[in-house]
Every structure is written in C-alpha cells, then in structure tokens.
N, C-alpha and C positions, 0 to 999 in steps of 0.2 A: 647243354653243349654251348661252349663260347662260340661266338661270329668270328668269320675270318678278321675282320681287324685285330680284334681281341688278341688274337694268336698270332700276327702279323705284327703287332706292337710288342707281345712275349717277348717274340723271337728276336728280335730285333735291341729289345731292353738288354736281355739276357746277354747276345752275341758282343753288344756294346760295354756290356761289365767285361766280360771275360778280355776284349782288349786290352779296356783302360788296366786292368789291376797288373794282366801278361804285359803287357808294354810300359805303363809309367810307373808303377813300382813293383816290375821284374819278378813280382811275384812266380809261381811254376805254371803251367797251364794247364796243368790238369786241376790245382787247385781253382783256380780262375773261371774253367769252364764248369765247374763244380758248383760255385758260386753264381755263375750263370744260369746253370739248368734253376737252380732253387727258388733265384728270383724270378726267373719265368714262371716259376709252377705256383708261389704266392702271387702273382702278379695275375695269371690264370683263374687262381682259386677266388678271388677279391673280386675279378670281374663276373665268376659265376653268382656268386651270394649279392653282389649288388645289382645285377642287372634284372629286372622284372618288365615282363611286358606290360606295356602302358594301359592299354584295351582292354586286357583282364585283371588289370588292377584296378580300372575306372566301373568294370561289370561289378567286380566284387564288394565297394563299397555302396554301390546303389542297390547291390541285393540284400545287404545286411542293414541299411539304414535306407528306409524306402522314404522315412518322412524328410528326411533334408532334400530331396529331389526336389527341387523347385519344378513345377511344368510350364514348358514352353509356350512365348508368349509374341505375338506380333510383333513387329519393328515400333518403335515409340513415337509417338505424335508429335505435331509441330505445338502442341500447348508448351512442351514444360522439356528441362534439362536434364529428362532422366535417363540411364545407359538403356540401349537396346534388349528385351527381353524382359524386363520388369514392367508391370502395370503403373500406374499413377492411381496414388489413392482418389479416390471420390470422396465429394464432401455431402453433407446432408443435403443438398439443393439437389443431386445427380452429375457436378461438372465433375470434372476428371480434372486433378493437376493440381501444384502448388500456387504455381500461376492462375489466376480462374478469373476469367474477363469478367 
C-alpha cells in the first residue's frame, strides 16, 4: 500500500495533466481526465514496486550473507587515522597502528 504522500503526489500529478492538456491544448475533458487517472495509477504502481522498507532490506542481506557483517568495534584511538569502527592492524611487536611510535 502506497504512503499518503505517494497518492497526494498521484493525485495531484494526475489533476495537473488533466488541466494542462483541458486548458492549453483544448483537448476534451474527459479525454484529459482519462489521461490523468492513467498517470496517476503508473505513477502509483512505480512507487509500490520501488519502495522497500530500509530495515528489512538491511535484515535480509545480513541473513543471507552473515560473513560480510563486519562486528562491531570501539570508537578508534588517537594512534592512527583510521574511520571509526575498524581495528588498526597490529604489527609483530603488539603496537597497534600504521603510525607505531
């Protein structure tokens, strides 16, 4: 089922054809509104088949692919320039970092 925007944008698309075609080229209005309901209803149908929830699309590929999950990791140290959530490789000695005092 579309969100009210979805159908608040249809409607509105739609309402906007059937002017323009009944007003600037005099087309009939029933043909106009005709052409209105249609694009509302591809205009509806495009936003059911594109719209997928975020959450269950983020559940479903971490069900189907457990190994790319990275696991969560502490905020990064002041050694080294690396993003938040990744370790710092260790070097044979034990230091931690690109950087290694």
């Amino acid at each position: 089922m579309p969100g009210w925007k979805s159908v608040t944008i249809a409607i509105l698309s739609g309402f906007g054809l059937t002017l323009f075609l009944a007003l600037f080229w005099r087309w009939p209005l029933a043909i106009g509104a005709g052409l209105g309901v249609l694009a509302s209803a591809v205009l509806l149908l495009t936003t059911v088949t594109i719209g997928t929830d975020p959450g269950r699309a983020d559940a479903a590929w971490r069900e189907a692919a457990p190994d790319l999950v990275e696991p969560r990791v502490g905020p990064a140290t002041d050694r080294g320039s690396e993003p938040e959530g990744r370790p710092l490789p260790e070097a044979p000695d034990g230091r931690a970092g690109p950087n290694r005092p």
